[in-house]
C-alpha positions in Angstrom: -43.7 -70.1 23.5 -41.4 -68.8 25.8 -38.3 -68.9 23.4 -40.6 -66.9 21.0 -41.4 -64.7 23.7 -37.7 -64.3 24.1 -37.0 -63.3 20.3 -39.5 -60.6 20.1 -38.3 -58.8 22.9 -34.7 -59.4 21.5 -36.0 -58.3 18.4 -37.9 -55.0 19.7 -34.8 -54.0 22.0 -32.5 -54.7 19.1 -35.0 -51.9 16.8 -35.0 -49.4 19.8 -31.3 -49.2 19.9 -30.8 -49.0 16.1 -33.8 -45.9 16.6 -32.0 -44.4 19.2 -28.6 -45.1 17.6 -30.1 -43.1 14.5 -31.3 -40.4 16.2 -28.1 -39.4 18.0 -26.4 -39.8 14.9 -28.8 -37.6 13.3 -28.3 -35.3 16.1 -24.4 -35.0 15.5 -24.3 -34.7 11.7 -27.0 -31.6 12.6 -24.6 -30.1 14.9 -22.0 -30.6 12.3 -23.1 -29.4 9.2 -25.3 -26.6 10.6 -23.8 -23.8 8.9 -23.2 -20.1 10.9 -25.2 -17.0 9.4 -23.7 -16.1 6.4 -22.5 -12.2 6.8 -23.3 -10.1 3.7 -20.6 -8.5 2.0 -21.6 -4.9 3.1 -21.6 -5.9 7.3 -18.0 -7.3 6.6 -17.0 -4.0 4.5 -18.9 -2.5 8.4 -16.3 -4.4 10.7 -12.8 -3.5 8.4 -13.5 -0.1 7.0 -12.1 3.2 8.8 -13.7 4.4 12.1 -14.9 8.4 12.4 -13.1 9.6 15.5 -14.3 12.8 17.2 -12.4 16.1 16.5 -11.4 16.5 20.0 -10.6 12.3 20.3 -7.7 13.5 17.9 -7.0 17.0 19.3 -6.0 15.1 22.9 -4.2 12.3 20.9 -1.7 14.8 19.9 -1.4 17.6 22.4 -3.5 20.0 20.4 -1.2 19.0 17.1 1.7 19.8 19.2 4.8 20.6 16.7 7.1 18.6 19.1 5.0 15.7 17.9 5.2 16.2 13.8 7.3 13.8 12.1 7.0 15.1 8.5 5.4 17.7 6.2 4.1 17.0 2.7 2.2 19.0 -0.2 -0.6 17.4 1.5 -0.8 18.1 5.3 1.2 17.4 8.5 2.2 14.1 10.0 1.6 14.1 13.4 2.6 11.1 16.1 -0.5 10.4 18.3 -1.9 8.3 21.1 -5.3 7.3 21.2 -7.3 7.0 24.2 -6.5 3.4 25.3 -2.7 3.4 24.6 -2.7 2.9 20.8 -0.2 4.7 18.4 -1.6 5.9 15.4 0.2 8.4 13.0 -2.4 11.8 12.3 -2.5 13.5 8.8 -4.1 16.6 9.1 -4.7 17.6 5.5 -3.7 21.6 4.7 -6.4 24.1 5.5 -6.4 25.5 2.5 -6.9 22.6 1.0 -9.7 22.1 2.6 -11.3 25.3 2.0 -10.9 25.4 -1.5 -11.7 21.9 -2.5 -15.5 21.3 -2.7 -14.9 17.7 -3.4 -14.0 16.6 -0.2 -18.0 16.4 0.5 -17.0 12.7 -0.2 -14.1 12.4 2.2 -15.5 9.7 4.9 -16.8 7.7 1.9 -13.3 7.4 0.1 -11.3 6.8 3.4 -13.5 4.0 4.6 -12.9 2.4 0.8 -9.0 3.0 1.1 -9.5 1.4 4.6 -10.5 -1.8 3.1 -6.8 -2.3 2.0 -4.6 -4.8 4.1 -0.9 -5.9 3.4 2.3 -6.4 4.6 3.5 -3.6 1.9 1.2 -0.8 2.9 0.4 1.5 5.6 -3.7 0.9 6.7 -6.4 3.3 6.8 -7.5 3.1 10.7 -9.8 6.1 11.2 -10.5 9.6 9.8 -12.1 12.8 11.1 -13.7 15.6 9.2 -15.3 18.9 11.0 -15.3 22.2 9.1 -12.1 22.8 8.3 -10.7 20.0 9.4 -9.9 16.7 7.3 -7.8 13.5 9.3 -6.6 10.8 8.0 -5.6 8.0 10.8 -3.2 5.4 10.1 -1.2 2.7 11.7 1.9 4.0 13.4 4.8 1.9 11.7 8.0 3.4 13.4 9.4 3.6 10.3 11.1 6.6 8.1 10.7 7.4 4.7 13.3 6.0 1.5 13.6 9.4 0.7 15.1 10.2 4.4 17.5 7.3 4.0 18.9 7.6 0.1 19.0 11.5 0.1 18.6 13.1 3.5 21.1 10.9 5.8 24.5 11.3 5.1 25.1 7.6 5.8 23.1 6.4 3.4 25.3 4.3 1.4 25.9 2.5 4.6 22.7 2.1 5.6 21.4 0.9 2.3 23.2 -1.6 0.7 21.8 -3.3 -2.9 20.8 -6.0 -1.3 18.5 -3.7 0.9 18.2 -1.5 -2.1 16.5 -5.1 -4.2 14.8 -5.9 -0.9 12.8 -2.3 -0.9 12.0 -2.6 -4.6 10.6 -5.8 -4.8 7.8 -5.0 -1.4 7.3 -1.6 -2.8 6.4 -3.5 -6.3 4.0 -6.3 -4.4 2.2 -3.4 -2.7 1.9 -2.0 -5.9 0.2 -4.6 -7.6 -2.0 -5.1 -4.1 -3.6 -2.1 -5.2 -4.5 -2.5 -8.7 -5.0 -5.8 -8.5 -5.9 -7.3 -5.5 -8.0 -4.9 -3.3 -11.7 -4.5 -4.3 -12.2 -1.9 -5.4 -8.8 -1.4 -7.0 -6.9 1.8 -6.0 -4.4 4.1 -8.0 -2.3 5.6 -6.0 -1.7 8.6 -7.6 1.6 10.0 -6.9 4.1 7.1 -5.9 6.9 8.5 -4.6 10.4 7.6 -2.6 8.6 10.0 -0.1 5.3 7.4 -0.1 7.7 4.8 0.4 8.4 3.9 4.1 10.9 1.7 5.1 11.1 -0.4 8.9 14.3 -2.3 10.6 13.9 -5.0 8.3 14.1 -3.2 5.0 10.5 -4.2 4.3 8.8 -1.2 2.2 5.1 -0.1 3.0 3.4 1.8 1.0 1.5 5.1 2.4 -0.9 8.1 1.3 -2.4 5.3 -1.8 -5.7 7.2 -3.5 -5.1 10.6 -1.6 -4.7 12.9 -5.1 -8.3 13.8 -4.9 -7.6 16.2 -2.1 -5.7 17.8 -3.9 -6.8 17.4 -7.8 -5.0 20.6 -9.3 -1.1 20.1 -7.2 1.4 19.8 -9.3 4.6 20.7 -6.8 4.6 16.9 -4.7 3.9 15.0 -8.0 6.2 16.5 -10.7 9.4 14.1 -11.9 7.1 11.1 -10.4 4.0 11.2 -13.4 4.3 11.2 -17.0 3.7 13.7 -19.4 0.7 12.3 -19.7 -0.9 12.5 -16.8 -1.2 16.2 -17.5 -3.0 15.8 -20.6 -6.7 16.4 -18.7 -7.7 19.3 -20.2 -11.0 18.1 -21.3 -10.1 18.2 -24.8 -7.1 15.4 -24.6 -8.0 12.5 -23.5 -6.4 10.2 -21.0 -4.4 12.3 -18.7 -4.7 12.1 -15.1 -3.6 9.5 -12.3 -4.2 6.2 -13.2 -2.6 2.5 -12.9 0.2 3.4 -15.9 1.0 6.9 -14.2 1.7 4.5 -10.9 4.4 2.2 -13.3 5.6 5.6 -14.0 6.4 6.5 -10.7 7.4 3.1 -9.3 10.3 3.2 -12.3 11.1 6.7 -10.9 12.1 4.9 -7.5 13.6 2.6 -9.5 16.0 4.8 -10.8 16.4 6.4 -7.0 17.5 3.2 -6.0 20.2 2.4 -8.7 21.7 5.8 -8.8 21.1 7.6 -5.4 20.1 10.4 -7.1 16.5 12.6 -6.5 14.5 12.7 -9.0 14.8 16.4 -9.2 11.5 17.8 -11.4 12.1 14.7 -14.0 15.8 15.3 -14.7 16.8 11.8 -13.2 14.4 9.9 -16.1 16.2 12.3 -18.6 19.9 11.4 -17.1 19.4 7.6 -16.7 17.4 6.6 -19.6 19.9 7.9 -22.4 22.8 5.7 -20.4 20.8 2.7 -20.1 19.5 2.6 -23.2 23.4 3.3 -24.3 23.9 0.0 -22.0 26.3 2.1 -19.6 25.2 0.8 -16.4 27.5 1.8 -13.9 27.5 5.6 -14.7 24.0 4.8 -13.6 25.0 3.2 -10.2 25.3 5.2 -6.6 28.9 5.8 -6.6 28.9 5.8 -2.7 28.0 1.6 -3.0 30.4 -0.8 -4.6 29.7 -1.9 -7.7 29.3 -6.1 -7.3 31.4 -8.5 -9.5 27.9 -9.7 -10.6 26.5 -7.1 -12.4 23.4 -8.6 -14.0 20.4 -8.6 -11.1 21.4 -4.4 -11.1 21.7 -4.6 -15.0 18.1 -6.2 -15.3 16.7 -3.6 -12.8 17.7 -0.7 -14.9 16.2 -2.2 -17.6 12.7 -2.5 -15.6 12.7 1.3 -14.3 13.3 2.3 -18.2 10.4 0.4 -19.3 8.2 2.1 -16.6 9.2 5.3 -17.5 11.1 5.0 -21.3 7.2 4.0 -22.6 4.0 5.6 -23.5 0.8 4.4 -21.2 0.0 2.0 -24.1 3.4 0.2 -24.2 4.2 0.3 -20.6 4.4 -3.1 -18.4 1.6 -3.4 -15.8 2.2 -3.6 -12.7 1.9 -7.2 -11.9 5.2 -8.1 -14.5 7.1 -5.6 -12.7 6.4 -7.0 -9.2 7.1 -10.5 -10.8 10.0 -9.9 -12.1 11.6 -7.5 -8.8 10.3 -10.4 -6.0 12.7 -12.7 -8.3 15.5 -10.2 -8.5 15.0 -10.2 -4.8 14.7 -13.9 -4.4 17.8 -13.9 -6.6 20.2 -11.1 -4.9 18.9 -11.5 -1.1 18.7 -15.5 -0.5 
């Protein structure tokens, strides 16, 4: 009796510690598996896109657009270095005036900058913030501490120096990986518009960053900052021919234009460089093509394949020419190949 006794307590303790056992286990795969609130694609796009700063937020970042603080002019504003409130350095575009008067599309403005915002990569400059007030049109972006490829291949006088071909591969292949960031990668995809040795900034490390990407819409009618880095094509928007206009092909267009910067040193001067160079690399003389301030290398064929990129990008019709994602294949190799 007592030994039966015995095995029915056994045998009840023995079911209360399997129960409990259960329940704790139940407990922990709860904790474990309980999945966080799943944020909607439109209060992510919230949290990364550009913030609107006051008028007077940027005024006091930069001394009342102080000229001592400019670092460059372009066709489409004033560069300006700035400090915001708490410390951070930002770099201030304050779009032309007139430009702002005279263009009734920039109703849209905030909407476009917080899309361009949405960009992020090591080859390109982000979106931060904007401001708009009558008048007035901002664009705030990361400050970089970097200068321009134009500055270093045609404005410093040490340039050969300073940019060797291994820098000169280096600057090619980030410039083509941004590139393709932006018609490819970023949703929605951006054209930049006018790419440019100008657009094209450069930091201690030779890395290129790509700056002012889907800006042309301030500015729909300019021709001076984009001519000798679009095709013929792009002005072909008269509402009778089709297809003209800034799109991913006019981009390959103006990425082989930098191309041809890079190889020969030379501007691009209106679109005369594209009808120097292409005539001698299609002739297969490559070294007239070269910088003569830079050596040319016993190994000529990583510069001899480059040329032949930058005249596919600009020797070709839109239909014909390469997208953007074989060029940036083919420079990150050239890189890989020349630099490592």
């Amino acid at each position: 009796m007592k030994q039966n006794i015995a095995e029915d307590v056994g045998y009840y303790l023995a079911i209360i510690s399997l129960s409990i056992s259960l329940l704790v286990l139940g407990i922990v795969l709860f904790l474990i598996c309980r999945k966080k609130p799943v944020e909607s694609e439109e209060t992510l796009a919230v949290k990364m896109c550009a913030r609107a700063y006051p008028l007077m937020d940027i005024d006091a970042a930069t001394d009342g657009f102080n000229h001592g603080r400019i670092m460059a002019k372009d066709w489409l504003g004033t560069l300006y270095a700035g400090v915001l409130e708490k410390g951070q350095l930002v770099a201030v575009k304050r779009i032309h005036p007139l430009l702002v008067l005279s263009n009734a599309g920039l109703a849209g403005f905030s909407s476009l900058l917080k899309c361009l915002s949405l960009a992020q990569h090591p080859n390109i400059v982000p979106i931060i913030g904007f401001s708009e007030a009558p008048g007035e049109r901002i664009i705030v972006m990361e400050f970089v501490g970097m200068v321009s490829l134009d500055l270093y291949l045609h404005q410093n006088p040490n340039g050969n120096s300073l940019l060797g071909w291994n820098q000169r591969f280096r600057i090619a292949a980030g410039a083509g990986r941004g590139l393709e960031y932006l018609h490819e990668v970023v949703s929605p995809n951006i054209v930049h518009g006018c790419v440019k040795s100008s657009n094209i900034l450069i930091d201690v490390s030779f890395c290129a960053r790509i700056c002012d990407y889907g800006l042309t819409f301030l500015a729909p009618q300019e021709k001076k900052g984009l001519k000798g880095y679009v095709d013929d094509e792009y002005w072909n928007n008269n509402g009778i021919t089709r297809g003209g206009g800034a799109c991913k092909e006019s981009d390959v267009y103006g990425l082989g234009v930098v191309l041809l910067e890079l190889l020969s040193g030379r501007r691009s001067d209106g679109g005369l460089l594209v009808k120097w160079a292409l005539p001698l690399i299609k002739e297969m003389r490559y070294s007239e093509v070269l910088d003569p301030r830079l050596v040319i290398p016993s190994e000529m064929k990583p510069l001899v394949r480059l040329a032949k990129v930058a005249s596919a990008c600009v020797g070709n019709s839109r239909k014909c020419r390469p997208s953007i994602s074989q060029v940036a294949t083919i420079l990150s190799h050239l890189e890989r190949e020349v630099c490592l």
